[in-house]
Phi, psi and omega in degrees: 000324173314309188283322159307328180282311221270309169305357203242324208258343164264007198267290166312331170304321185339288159012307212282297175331335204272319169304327178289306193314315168315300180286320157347273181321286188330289175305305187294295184292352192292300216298312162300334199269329171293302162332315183293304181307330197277288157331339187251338157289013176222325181293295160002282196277353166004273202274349164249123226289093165239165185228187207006045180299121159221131167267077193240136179227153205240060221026338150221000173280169180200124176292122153236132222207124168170145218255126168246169185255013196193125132329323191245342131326319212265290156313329186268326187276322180289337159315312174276347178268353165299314206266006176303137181287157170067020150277123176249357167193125202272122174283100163271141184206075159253237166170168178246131176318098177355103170302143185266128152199108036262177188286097171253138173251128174195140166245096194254150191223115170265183180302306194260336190201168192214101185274149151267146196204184191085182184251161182234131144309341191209161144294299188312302194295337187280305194317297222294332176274346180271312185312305208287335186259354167294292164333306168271359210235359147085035162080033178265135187288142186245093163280156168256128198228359169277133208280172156264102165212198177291152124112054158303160185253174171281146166100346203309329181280350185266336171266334173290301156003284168306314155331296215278001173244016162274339195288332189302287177005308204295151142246352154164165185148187203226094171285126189215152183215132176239080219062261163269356205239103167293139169228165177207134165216166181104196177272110193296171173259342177243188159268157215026032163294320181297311145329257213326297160341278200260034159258344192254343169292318162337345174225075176258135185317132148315124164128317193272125181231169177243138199277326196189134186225110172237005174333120174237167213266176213251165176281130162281119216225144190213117190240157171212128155234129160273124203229112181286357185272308160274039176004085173206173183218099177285118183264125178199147212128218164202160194223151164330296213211179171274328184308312197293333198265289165342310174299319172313285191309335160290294197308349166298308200267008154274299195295313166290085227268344183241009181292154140293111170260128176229146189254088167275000225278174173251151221250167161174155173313157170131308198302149183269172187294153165072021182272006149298307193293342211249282162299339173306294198296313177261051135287304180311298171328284175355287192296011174259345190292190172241332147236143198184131186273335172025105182247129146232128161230113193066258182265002186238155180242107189243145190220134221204169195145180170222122175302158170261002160216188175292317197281340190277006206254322142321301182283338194280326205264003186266318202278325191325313223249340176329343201230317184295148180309174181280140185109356214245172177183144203226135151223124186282093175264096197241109174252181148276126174285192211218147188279143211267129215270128182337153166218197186263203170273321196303285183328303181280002154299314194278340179274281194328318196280300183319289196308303171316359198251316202266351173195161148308154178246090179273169184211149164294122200319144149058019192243183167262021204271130190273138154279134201274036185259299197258040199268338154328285198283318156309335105338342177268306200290359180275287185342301208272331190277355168302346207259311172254066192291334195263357211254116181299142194226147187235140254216061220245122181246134169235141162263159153288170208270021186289151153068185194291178205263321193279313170285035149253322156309303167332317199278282190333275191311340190275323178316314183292300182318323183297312155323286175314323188309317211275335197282328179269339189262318152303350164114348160326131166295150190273343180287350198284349220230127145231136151267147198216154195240131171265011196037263179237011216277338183229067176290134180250339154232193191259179173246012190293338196234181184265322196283351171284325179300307179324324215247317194275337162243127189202173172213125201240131181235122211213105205272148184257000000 
């Protein structure tokens, strides 16, 4: 037993060297070795679609913690850090990505920004809808608010996608896909964005239908202003068509017999039923004012201005909505311009000729009906004879040398009658007016051309 203690008392110190050495080696080698694993267990997983993915090792053990999109993902991924060489054992905490149900999506658009909200199928899919909405939206801010979760319907990036170049469309509003069922609601920013909206739903991935298109069209706006300082008439807005816009722009430069009509408008979709019928008449208004706004938007005419006398201001605003189709609404801000200081007889021969040199007193072919073309220029000439209240004006009707003689005298006078009619129902006194018809007998051209007969039916105002 002696001899057993003295050998044992000299053996264990030996020990001690050998244990410090152990831990050494021990401290010096775990840190690389965890590392290696931790790298070769991320190399590992390379190729499979996990989202929050954590790695942590514990010398040969290894925690792996990550949200898969499958069971059997899920599974394949604890499965490749197992086979990692020098793993000895996988703590899994991995999980399956919440199922959404149902699978909701939306792309919503304000004044300033545009969120994605909702759900994604992927990572890869969220990257691909946040690029694509960067992409097309011109520098619009793209918040991102989508969750990652399961139960996408098939085909889904392919319908989001086609969605996401519609929100350009928008000036606001909300796209949503609810499994398979697109709903839209808000404003295109332009006319015919909406159209344009349900012509590109027409091409929705098979399987994908649209559940609600509340998409609504921007107002379709037709401006006219009349500006007596640049004697001009802005025409601007939009029109149906090319025809509808040809037609306008003549029927501007009838009425407006002495204006510069300058013409922005643009032709585009859109227009509500009855917008010829509707704007032709107050064009007409328009051209009686002396200054004056003609705003139409969608169905309604709202119209401002300053009339050149009292009666005429009573007829503009009892007569505007008379003529528009049923369904239209109007409103008349109709004032008086402030009167124009009195002249003499001489002064008021030269406002008569000067107006009559720049437009007609136009009739409905070969009758006495005055055209409502000319109620503008008719109305200046009410004006100015308000001016020469003391003076007698003779009413002079001429015709071209067509047809007989004796109906062509008929006519003249009844046309100049016709003038006083109107000259009185403004409130002009009738004694003031004779009328005399010279028929074809005092031609100022020849009649030989249409444009000379044109120059030759006419009506002269003639102060006595």
């Amino acid at each position: 037993m002696r001899e057993l203690f003295r050998w044992s008392s000299k053996w264990w110190p030996g020990v001690i060297p050998l244990v410090v050495f152990w831990a050494i080696a021990c401290w010096t080698s775990t840190p690389p070795l965890e590392a290696d694993l931790a790298a070769r267990s991320t190399a590992a997983l390379r190729d499979t679609v996990l989202d929050k993915r954590r790695i942590a090792v514990a010398g040969r053990d290894v925690t792996f913690a990550a949200d898969a999109f499958s069971e059997e993902g899920r599974r394949s991924a604890v499965a490749s850090v197992e086979s990692v060489p020098g793993v000895r054992l996988v703590n899994d905490e991995t999980r399956l990505v919440p199922e959404a149900k149902p699978f909701v999506w939306s792309a919503e658009r304000d004044v300033v920004r545009v969120t994605l909200g909702g759900s994604s199928p992927l990572p890869a899919s969220k990257g691909k809808l946040l690029e694509a909405a960067r992409a097309g939206l011109g520098g619009v801010e793209v918040v991102d608010q989508m969750n990652l979760s399961r139960g996408a319907p098939p085909r889904f990036d392919s319908a989001a996608l086609l969605l996401l170049d519609q929100i350009g469309k928008l000036k606001d509003g909300k796209i949503t896909i609810s499994d398979t069922k697109v709903s839209l609601s808000g404003m295109a920013r332009d006319l015919g964005g909406r159209e344009a909206i349900a012509a590109a739903l027409r091409n929705l991935p098979e399987g994908f239908s649209v559940a609600a298109n509340e998409i609504k069209a921007p107002p379709y706006i037709f401006q006219a202003y009349k500006d007596p300082v640049a004697s001009s008439v802005t025409l601007s807005g939009y029109v149906p068509d090319n025809n509808v816009h040809a037609a306008l722009a003549a029927t501007a430069a009838r009425k407006f017999f002495s204006e510069k009509v300058v013409d922005n408008l643009k032709a585009s979709v859109g227009a509500p039923a009855g917008f010829s019928q509707a704007v032709v008449p107050a064009l007409g208004a328009l051209s009686r004012l002396s200054t004056g706004t003609l705003v139409v938007s969608d169905r309604e005419v709202k119209l401002s201005g300053d009339a050149f006398y009292d009666a005429a201001a009573v007829q503009i605003r009892a007569g505007l909505g008379k003529d528009f189709p049923q369904g239209w609404q109007f409103k008349a801000d109709i004032s008086v311009k402030p009167a124009a200081a009195p002249v003499d007889a001489t002064v008021c021969q030269q406002l008569f000729a000067d107006l009559l040199a720049k437009g007609k007193i136009r009739f409905e072919s070969g009758r006495d009906t005055i055209n409502p073309d000319s109620a503008g220029l008719l109305d200046r000439l009410i004006e100015t004879a308000l001016r020469c209240p003391t003076v007698n004006i003779e009413i002079a009707g001429h015709t071209d040398a067509d047809g007989e003689d004796g109906f062509n005298q008929a006519l003249s006078e009844k046309r100049a009658q016709a003038v006083i009619d109107y000259l009185v129902k403004a409130g002009l006194p009738a004694n003031r007016f004779t009328a005399t018809g010279y028929g074809s007998t005092q031609p100022v051209a020849g009649n030989d051309t249409d444009e000379g007969k044109a120059q030759n039916r006419r009506i002269d105002f003639v102060v006595r």
